[in-house]
C-alpha positions in Angstrom: -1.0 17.0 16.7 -1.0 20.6 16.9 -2.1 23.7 14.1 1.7 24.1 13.6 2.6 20.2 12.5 2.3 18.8 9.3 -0.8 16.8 8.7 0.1 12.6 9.3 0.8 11.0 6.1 -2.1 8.6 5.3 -1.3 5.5 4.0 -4.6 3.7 2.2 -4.6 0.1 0.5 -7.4 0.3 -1.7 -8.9 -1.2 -5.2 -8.6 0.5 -8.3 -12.3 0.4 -8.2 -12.6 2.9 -4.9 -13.6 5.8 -7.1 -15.4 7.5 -4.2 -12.8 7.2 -2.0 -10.2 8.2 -3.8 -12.5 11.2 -4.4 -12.3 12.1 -0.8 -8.9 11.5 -0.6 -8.6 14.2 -3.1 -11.2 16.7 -1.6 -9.2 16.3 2.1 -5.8 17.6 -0.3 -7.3 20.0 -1.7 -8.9 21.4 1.5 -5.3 21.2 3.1 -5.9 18.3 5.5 -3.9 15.8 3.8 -0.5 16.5 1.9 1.0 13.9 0.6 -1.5 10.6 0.8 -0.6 7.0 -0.8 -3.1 5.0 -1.9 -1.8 1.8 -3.2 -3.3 -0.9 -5.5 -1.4 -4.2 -5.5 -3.9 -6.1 -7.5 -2.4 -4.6 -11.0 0.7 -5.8 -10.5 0.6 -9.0 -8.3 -2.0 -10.5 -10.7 0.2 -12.0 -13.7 2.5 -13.2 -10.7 -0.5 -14.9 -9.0 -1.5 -16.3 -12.0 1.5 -18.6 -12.3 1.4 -22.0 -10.7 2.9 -21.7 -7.0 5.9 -23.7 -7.5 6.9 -20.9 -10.5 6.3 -18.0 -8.8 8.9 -15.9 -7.4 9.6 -15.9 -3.9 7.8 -12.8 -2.4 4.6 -14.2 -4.4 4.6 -17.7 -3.3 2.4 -18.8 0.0 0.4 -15.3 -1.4 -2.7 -15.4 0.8 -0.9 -17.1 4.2 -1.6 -15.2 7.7 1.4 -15.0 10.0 -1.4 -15.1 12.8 -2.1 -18.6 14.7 -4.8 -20.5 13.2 -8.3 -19.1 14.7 -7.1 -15.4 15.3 -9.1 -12.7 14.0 -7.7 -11.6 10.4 -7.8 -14.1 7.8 -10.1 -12.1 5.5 -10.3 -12.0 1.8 -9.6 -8.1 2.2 -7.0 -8.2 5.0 -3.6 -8.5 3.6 -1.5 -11.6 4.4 2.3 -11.5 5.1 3.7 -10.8 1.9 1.7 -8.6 0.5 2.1 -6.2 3.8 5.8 -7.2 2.4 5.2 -6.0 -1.1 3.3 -3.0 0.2 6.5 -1.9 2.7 8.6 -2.5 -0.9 5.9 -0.1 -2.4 6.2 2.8 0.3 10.2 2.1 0.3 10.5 3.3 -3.2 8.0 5.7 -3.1 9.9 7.6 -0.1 13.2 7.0 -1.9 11.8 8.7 -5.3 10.9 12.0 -2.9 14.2 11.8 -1.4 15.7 11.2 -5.1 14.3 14.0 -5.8 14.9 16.1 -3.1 18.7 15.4 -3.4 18.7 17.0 -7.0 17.3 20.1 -5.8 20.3 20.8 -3.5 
């Protein structure tokens, strides 16, 4: 990374609680260090799906909290996300990236 790049795109998956961090987040913008950070909170939105019996759910909610890791690897923490939510995150980021490019496109 050199004076001339663009600084990396930072990518956070925090709670809506993380007032201090997001804090930070916005002092590194505003000092130029960080352009366009994303910090994402899935709890909002997965938590009227989670609330639903398993069986109800739909698909990229059910089998929530399993790890794709074999059983006794290191990751199967209550903060770590499990498969589908680093699938629902991805689906996140997707239409996040294709809003800027939306938007971009109307500007030509």
């Amino acid at each position: 990374h050199s004076h001339n790049d663009p600084p990396p795109m930072l990518i956070v998956k925090d709670t809506e609680m993380a007032i201090q961090r997001r804090n930070l987040i916005q002092q590194y913008m505003d000092l130029g260090v960080l352009e366009d950070p994303l910090v994402v909170h899935t709890d909002p939105a997965v938590k009227p799906f989670l609330a639903l019996k398993e069986e109800v759910r739909p698909y990229g909610f059910q089998d929530w909290r399993k790890f794709g890791a074999p059983p006794g690897a290191p990751g199967p923490a209550r903060h770590h996300p499990a498969v589908k939510e680093h699938e629902f995150i991805a689906w996140i980021i997707a239409m996040h990236l294709l809003s800027a490019m939306e938007v971009l496109a109307l500007g030509l």
